[in-house]
C-alpha positions, 0 to 999 in steps of 0.5 A: 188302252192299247200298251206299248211294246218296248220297241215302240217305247224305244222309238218314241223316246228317240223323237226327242224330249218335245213328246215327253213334254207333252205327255206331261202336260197332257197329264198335268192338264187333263188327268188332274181334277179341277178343285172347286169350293163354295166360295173365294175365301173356301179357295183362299184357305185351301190355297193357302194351305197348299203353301204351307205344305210346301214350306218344307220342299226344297226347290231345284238349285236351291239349298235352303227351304222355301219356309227359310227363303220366305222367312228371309224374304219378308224380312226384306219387305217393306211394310204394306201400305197403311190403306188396302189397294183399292183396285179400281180406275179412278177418273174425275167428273162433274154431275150434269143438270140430269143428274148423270155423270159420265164414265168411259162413253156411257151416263151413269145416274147420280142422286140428285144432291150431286147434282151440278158438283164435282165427283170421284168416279171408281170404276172397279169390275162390276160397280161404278162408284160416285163420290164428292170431291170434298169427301175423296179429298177427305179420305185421301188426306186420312190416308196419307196420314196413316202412311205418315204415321206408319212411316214414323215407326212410332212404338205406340200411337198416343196423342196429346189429348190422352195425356194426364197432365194432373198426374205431373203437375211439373209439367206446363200444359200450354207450353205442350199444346203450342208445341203441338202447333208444330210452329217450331218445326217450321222455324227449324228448332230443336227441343229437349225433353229433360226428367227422371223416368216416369215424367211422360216424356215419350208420351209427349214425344210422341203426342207431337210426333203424332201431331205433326204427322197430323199437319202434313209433316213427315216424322221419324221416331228412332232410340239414340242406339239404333239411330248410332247402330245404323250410323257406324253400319252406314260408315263401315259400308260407305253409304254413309252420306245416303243415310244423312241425307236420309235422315235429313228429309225428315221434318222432325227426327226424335231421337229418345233414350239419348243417354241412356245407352253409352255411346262409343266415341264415335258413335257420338261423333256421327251423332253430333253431326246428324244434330 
């Protein structure tokens, strides 16, 4: 390879900033071996290895780490979804006395069962998928559960039929079970749950919380201090009708832990006004 003598390098330089741009893509992009792996999730680890090396760099104009941003970043996120992203497009189609469904131009086969019924069609890169209405609508309706459920922010998951009702006799089964009916929700009253500790009664909050989820409800689950942290917080930062209008698009808000914490004056004013 021929050198350079330092006039020549003088009067390269002088052509402006454009040739050492592309002597370092032409570095970057020829001179740099491209990676191979056996298989995707090979790449993904590797890819993900890489990030974890850089967590440390800091990056130019920024004085925090990129480990430290992450870190801050996520804690901004909102929560995944309760279902992965399927990625595909989706279309509706019958079945014809053929058995063919068509998708985007062209007649793909179906099993005969399908024959003359509505189907779910998923057309993802390589596969087209068929699928009856009933089941999709079945599908979808446990996936909007799940999102309901994650949405509560419940501490746990229990459902009324987990509970030990011969372990507190006290406590009246049929009343529970009409509870669970959700029926009371709908009629817009509120029920107080009374008792020593160890009587279930954030089990049964949370067997009607899930319960209601269940029936298409939407539900939050929140102690009475945070539910007054996040209150004061709101008021000092003038956004605090957004947060009872918030709360307000609940169709059953349970607050638990009422009393167990004091509450300031008013902490329990703004409490009184969200009931």
């Amino acid at each position: 390879m021929r050198t350079l003598k330092s006039g020549s390098h003088a009067r390269l330089l002088q052509r402006g900033p454009f040739l050492i741009q592309l002597v370092g893509f032409a570095r970057r992009t020829f001179k740099v071996p491209v990676p191979r792996f056996a298989s995707w999730d090979a790449f993904n680890l590797w890819l993900e290895e890489q990030c974890r090396k850089r967590q440390a760099d800091v990056l130019r104009g920024y004085e925090e780490m990129i480990g430290e941003r992450l870190a801050r970043d996520t804690d901004a996120m909102a929560d995944l979804p309760a279902a992965p992203f399927d990625a595909c497009n989706q279309a509706a189609g019958r079945v014809t006395s053929l058995d063919l469904v068509r998708y985007k131009t062209n007649d793909y086969p179906v099993p005969v069962a399908y024959g003359h019924r509505d189907v779910w069609i998923l057309g993802y890169v390589d596969v087209v998928v068929t699928r009856l209405v009933e089941l999709e609508l079945i599908d979808r309706e446990r996936r909007l559960i799940e999102r309901r459920i994650n949405a509560a922010r419940f501490p746990a998951v229990k459902s009324r039929d987990s509970f030990e009702f011969k372990a507190i006799p006290g406590l009246n089964k049929m009343q529970v079970l009409e509870l669970a009916r959700c029926e009371w929700i709908e009629r817009a009253e509120n029920v107080i749950a009374l008792g020593p500790s160890g009587t279930g009664k954030t089990h049964v909050a949370l067997g009607l919380g899930l319960a209601a989820c269940q029936k298409g409800l939407s539900v939050g689950f929140t102690t009475a201090a945070t539910l007054v942290n996040k209150l004061m917080e709101a008021r000092n930062e003038r956004r605090l009708l957004r947060l009872q209008k918030q709360m307000a698009g609940y169709k059953l808000l349970i607050i638990y832990e009422l009393g167990f914490v004091p509450l300031s004056k008013t902490g329990a004013e703004l409490l009184f006004e969200m009931t």
